[in-house]
Backbone as numpy.savetxt, mean C-alpha at the origin, in Angstrom:
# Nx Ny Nz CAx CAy CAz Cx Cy Cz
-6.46 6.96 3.22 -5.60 7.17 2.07 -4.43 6.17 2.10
-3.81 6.36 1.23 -2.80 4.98 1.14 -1.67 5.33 2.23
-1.13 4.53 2.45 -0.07 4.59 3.72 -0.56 4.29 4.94
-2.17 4.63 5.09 -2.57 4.91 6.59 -3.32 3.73 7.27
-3.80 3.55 8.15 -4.42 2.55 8.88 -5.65 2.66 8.78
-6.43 1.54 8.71 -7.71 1.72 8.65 -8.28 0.42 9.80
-9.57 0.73 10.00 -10.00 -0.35 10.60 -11.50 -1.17 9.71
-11.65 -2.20 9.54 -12.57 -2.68 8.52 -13.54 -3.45 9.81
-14.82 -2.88 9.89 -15.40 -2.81 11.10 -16.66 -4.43 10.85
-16.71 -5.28 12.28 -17.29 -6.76 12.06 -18.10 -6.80 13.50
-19.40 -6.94 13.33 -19.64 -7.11 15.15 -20.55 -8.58 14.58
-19.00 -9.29 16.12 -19.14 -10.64 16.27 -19.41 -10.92 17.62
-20.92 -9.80 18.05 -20.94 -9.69 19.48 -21.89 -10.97 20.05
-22.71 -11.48 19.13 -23.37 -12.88 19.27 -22.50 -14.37 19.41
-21.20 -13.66 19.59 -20.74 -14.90 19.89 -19.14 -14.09 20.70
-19.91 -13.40 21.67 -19.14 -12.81 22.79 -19.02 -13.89 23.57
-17.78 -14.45 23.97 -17.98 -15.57 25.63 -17.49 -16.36 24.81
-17.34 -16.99 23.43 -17.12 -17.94 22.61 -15.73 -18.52 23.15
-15.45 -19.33 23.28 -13.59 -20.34 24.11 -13.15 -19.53 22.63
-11.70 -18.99 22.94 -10.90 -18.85 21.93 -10.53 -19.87 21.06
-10.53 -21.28 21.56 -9.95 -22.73 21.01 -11.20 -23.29 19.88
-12.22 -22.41 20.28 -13.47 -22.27 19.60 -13.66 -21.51 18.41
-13.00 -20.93 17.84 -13.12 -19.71 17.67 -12.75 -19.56 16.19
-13.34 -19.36 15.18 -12.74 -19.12 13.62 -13.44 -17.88 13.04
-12.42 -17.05 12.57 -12.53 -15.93 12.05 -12.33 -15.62 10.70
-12.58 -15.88 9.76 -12.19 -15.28 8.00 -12.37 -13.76 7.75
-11.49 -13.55 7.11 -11.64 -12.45 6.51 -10.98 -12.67 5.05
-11.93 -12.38 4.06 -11.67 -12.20 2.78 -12.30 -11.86 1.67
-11.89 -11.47 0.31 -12.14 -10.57 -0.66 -11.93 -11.56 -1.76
-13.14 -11.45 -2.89 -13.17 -12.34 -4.26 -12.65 -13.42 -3.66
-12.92 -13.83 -2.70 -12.66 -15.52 -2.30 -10.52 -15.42 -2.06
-10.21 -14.64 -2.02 -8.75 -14.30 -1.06 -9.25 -14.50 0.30
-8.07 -15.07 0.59 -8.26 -15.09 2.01 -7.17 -13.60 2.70
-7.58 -12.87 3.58 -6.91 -11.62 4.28 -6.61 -11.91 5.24
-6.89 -12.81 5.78 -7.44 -12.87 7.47 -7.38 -13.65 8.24
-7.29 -14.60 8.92 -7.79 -16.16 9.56 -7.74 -16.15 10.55
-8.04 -16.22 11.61 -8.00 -16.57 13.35 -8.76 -17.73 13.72
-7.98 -18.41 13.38 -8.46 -20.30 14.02 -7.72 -20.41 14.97
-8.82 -20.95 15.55 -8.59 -21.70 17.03 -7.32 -20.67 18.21
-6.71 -19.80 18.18 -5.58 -19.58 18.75 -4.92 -19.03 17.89
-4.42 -19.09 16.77 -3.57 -18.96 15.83 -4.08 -17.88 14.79
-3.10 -17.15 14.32 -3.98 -15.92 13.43 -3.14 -16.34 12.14
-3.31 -15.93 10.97 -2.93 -16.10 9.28 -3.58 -15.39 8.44
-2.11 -14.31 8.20 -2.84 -13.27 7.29 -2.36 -14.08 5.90
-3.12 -13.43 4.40 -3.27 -13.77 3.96 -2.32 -13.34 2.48
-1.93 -14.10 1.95 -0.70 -13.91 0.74 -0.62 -12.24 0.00
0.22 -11.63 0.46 0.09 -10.04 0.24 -0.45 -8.88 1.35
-0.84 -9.82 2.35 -1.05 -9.18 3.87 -0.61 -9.63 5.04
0.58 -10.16 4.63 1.66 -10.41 5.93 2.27 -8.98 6.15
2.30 -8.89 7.96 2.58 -8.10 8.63 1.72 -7.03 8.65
0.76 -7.07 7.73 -0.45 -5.68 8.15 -1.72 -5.85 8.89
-1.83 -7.25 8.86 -3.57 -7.45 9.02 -2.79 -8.16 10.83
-4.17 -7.69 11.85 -4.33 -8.09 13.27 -5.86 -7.95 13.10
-6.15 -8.81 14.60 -7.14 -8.41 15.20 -6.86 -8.79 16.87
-7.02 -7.60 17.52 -6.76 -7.93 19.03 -7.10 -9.03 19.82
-6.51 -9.93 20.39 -7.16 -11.06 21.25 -8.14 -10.74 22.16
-7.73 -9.69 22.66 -8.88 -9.08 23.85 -10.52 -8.74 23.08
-10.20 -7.95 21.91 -11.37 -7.66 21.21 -12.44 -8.49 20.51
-11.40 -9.59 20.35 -11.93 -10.88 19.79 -13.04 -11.48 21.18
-12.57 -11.51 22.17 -13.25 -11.89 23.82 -14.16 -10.94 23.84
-14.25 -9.96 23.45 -15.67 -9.15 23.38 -16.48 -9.53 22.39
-16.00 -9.83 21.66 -17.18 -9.93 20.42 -16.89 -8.92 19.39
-15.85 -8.56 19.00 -15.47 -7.29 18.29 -14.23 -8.03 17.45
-15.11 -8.19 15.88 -13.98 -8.76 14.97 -13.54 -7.75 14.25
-13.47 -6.83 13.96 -13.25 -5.73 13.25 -11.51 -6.17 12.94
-11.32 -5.87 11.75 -9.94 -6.41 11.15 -9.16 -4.52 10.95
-7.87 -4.69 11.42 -7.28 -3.77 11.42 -6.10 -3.90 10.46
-6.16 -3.12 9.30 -5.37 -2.92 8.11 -4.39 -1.88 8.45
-3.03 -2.34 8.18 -2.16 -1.03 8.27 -1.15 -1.33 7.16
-0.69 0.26 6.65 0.05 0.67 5.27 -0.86 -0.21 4.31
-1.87 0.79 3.62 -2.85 0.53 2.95 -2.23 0.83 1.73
-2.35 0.07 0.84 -2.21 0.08 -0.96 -2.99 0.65 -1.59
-2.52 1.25 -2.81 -3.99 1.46 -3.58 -4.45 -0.07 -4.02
-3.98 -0.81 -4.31 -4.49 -2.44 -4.47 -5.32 -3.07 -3.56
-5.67 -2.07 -2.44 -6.27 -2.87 -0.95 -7.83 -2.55 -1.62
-7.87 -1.73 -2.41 -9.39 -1.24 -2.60 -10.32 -1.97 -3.18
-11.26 -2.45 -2.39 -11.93 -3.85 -2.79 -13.66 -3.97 -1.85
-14.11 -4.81 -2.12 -14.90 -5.20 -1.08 -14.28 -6.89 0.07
-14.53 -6.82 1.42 -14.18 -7.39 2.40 -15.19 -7.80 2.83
-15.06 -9.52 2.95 -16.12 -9.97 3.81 -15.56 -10.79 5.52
-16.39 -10.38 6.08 -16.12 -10.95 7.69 -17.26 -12.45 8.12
-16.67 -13.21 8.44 -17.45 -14.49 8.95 -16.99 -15.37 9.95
-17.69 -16.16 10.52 -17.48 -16.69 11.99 -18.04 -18.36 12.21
-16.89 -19.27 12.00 -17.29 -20.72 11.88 -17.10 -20.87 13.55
-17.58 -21.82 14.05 -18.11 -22.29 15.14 -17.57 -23.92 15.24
-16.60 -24.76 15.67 -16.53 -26.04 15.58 -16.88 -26.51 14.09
-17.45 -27.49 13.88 -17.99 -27.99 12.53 -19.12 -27.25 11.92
-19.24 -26.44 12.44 -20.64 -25.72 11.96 -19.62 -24.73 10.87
-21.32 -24.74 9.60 -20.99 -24.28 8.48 -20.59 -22.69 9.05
-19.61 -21.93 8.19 -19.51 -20.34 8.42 -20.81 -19.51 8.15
-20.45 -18.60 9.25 -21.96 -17.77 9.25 -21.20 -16.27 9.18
-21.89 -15.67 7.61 -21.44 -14.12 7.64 -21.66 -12.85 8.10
-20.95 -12.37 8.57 -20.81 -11.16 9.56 -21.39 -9.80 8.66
-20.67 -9.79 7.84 -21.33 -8.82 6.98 -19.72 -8.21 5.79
-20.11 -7.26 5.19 -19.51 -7.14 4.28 -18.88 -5.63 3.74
-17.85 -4.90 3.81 -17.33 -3.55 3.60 -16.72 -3.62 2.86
-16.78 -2.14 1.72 -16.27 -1.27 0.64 -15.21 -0.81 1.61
-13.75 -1.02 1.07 -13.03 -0.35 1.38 -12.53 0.97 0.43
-12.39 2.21 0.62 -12.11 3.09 -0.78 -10.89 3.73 0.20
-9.68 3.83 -1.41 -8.16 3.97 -0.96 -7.98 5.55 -1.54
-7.60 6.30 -1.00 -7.19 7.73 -1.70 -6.57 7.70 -1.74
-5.86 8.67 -2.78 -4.19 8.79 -3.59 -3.39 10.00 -2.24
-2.10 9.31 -1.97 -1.71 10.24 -1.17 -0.44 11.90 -1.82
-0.54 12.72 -1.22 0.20 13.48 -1.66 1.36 14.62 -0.47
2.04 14.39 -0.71 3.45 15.16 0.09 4.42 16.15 -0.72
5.13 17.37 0.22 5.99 17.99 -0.26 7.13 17.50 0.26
8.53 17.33 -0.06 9.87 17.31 0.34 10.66 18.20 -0.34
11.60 18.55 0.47 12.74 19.57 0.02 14.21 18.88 0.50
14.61 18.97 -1.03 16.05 18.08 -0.88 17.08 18.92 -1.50
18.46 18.70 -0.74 19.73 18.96 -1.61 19.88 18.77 -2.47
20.48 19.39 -3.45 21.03 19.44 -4.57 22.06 17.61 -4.67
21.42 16.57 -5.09 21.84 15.72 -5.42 22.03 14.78 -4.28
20.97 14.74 -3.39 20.46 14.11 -1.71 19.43 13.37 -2.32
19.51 12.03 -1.70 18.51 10.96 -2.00 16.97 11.56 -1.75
16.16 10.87 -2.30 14.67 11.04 -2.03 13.91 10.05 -2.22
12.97 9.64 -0.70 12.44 8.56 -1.33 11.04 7.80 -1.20
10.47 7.58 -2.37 9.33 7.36 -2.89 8.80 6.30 -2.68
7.23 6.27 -2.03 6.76 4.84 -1.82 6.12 4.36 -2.73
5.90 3.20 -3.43 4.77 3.17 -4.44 3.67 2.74 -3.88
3.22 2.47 -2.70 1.87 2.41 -2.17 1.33 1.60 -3.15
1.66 0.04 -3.88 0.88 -0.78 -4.65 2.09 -1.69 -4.74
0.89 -3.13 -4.76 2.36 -4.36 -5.18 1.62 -4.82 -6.95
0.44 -3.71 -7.34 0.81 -4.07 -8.84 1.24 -2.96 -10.13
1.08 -2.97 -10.84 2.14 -2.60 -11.98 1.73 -1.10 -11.84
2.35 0.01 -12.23 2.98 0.86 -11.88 3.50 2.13 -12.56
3.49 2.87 -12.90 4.24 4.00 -13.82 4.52 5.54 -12.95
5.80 5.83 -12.72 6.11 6.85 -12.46 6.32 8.13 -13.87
5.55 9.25 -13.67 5.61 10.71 -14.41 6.59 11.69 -13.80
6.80 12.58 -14.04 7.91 13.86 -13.97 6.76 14.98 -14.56
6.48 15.93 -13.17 6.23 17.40 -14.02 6.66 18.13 -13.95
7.79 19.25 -14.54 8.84 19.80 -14.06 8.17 20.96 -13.37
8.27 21.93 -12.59 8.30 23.10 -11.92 7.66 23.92 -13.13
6.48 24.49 -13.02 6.31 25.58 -14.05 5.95 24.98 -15.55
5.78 23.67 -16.00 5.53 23.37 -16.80 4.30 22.33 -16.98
3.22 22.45 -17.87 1.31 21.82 -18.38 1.54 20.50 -18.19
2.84 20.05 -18.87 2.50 18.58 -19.22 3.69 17.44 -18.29
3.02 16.43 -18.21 4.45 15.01 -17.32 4.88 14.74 -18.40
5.69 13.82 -17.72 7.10 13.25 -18.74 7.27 11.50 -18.07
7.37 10.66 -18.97 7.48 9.21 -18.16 8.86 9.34 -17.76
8.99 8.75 -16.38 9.95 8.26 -16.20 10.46 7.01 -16.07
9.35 6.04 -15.97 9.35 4.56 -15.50 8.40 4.23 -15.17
8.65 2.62 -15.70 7.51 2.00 -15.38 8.14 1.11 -14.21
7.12 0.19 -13.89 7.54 -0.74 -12.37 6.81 -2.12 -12.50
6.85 -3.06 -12.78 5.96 -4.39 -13.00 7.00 -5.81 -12.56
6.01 -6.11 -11.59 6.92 -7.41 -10.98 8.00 -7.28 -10.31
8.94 -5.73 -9.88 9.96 -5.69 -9.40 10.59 -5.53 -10.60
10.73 -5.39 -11.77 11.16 -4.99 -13.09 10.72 -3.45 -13.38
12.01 -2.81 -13.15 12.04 -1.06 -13.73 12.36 -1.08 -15.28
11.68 -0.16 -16.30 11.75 -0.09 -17.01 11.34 1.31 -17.68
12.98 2.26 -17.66 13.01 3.47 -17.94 12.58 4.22 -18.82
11.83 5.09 -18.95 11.59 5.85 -20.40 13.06 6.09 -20.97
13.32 5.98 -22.21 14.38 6.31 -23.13 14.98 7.63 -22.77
14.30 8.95 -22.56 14.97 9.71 -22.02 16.01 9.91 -20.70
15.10 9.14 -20.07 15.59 8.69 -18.31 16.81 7.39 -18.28
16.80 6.68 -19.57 17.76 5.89 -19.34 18.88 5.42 -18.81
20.17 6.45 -19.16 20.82 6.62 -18.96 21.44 6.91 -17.14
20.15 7.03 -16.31 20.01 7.54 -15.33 19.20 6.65 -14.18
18.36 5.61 -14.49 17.74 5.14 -14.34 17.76 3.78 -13.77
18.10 3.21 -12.64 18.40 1.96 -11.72 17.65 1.60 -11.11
17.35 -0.03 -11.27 16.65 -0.62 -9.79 16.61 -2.06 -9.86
15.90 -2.26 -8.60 15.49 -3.22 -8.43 14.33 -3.79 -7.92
13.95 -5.19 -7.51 12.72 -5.09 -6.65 12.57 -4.24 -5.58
11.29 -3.36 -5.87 10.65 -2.55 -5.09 11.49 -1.57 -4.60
12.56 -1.27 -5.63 13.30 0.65 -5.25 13.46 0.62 -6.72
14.18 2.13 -7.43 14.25 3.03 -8.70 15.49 4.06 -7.67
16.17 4.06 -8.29 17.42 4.91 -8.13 17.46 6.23 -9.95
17.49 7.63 -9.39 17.29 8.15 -10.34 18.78 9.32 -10.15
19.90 8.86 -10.70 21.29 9.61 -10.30 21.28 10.96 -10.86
22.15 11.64 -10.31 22.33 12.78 -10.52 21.59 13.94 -10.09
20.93 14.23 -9.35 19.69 15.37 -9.27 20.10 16.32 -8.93
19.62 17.00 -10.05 19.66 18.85 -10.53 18.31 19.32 -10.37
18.81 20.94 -9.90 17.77 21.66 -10.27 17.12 21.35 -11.58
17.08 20.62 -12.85 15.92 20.27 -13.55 15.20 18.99 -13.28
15.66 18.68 -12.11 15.00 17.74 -11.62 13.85 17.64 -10.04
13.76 19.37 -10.74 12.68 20.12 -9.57 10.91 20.17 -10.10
10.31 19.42 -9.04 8.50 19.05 -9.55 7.96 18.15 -8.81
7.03 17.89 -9.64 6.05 16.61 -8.89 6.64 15.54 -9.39
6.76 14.13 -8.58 6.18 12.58 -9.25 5.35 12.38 -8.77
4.71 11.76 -9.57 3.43 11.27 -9.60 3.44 9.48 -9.91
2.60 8.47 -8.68 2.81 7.49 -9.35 0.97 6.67 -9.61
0.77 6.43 -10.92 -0.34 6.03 -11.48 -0.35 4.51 -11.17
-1.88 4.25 -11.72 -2.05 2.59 -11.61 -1.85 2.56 -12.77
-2.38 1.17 -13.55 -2.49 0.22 -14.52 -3.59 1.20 -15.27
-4.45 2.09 -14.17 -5.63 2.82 -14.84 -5.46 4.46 -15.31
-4.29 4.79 -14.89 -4.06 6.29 -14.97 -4.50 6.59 -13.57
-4.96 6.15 -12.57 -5.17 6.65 -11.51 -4.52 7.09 -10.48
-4.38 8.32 -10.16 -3.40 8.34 -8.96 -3.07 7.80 -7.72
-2.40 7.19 -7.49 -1.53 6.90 -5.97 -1.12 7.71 -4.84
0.08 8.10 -6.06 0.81 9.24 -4.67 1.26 10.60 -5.54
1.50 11.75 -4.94 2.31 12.62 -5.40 3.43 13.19 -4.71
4.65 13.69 -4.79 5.80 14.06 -4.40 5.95 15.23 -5.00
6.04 16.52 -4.51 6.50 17.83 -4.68 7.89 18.06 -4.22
8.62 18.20 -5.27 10.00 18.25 -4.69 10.33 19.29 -4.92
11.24 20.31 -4.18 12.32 21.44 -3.89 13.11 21.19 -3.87
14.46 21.32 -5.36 15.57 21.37 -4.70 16.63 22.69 -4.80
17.50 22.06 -3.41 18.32 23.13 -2.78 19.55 23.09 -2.50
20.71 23.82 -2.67 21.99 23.81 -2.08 22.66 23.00 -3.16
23.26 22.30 -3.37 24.36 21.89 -4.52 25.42 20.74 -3.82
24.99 19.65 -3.08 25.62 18.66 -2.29 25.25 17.63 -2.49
25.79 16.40 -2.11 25.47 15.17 -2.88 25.36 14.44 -4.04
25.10 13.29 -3.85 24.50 12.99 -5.36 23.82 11.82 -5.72
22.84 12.14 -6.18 21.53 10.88 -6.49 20.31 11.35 -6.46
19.24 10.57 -6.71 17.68 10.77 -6.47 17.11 9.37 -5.57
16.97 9.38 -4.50 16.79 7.55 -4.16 15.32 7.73 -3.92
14.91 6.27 -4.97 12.94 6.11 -4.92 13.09 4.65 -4.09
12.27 4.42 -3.36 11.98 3.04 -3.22 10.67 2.62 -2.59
10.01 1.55 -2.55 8.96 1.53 -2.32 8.76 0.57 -1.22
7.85 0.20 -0.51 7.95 -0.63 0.74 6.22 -1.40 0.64
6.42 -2.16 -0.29 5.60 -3.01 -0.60 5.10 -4.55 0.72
């Protein structure tokens, strides 16, 4: 599910013993590159800096398996694994469906105590409001490019910047779910909020893209 670690599994055991200085690894999707381990040197790939490894030791076994961590709903794709050799053309390892589930959490906050929301995606975006006890959501914002862009009701209330949403003031009518959708209506994440006590003041969202 989104947030969590996964491992995207490659057996590169036919070329167990291989010199590391030897050694080229791809990993990538619709011709993206995710991945790279040439010669010594690893290079993840534009939108997967700091998540993507693969162990040096595991690599000396023959075990390319690429390890994904804080998964997007945007990660959901097919992944291919392959293994160049010196000048020799790349030879493919094989190929995995990755499938991302929408995550969901409760928090319980003070009466006007930050709260805060990951968007688990670096593309476009829409946060809903369902209040406590009530059928239908309510927009609160959209999110595209690092550009917040408040529903008219929420306006007035409504701050950000790249990759956070600041939502001031929070009251008990600001007790429910968010919910944050794709581009498709599809869910991401959900947030069940409780609030309690009558201290502070703000709503803090931000996301860690």
């Amino acid at each position: 599910r989104v947030g969590d670690s996964v491992t995207l599994p490659c057996d590169g055991s036919a070329y167990r013993g291989t010199p590391i200085e030897q050694t080229y690894i791809k990993w990538e999707t619709d011709e993206i590159p995710v991945y790279e381990f040439i010669y010594g040197n690893s290079t993840p790939g534009p939108g997967f800096e700091n998540r993507t490894e693969i162990p040096l030791e595991k690599i000396q076994l023959g075990d390319f398996s690429l390890i994904l961590n804080h998964t997007l709903s945007s990660d959901q794709r097919f992944y291919r694994c392959s293994h160049q050799r010196g000048s020799e053309r790349g030879s493919s390892l094989g190929r995995v469906n990755l499938t991302v589930t929408g995550h969901e959490e409760s928090s319980s906050v003070s009466y006007g105590q930050p709260l805060s929301l990951r968007l688990y995606s670096r593309a476009a975006v829409t946060v809903r409001f369902n209040p406590a006890g009530a059928g239908a959501s309510l927009p609160v914002c959209a999110v595209e490019g690092g550009t917040v862009t408040p529903d008219p009701a929420y306006g007035p209330r409504v701050s950000g910047q790249e990759q956070e949403v600041t939502l001031s003031a929070l009251t008990f009518t600001d007790q429910g779910s968010y919910t944050v959708l794709d581009s498709q209506s599809r869910t991401i994440s959900t947030v069940n909020v409780t609030v309690t006590g009558r201290t502070g003041a703000g709503l803090y969202w931000r996301s860690r893209l």
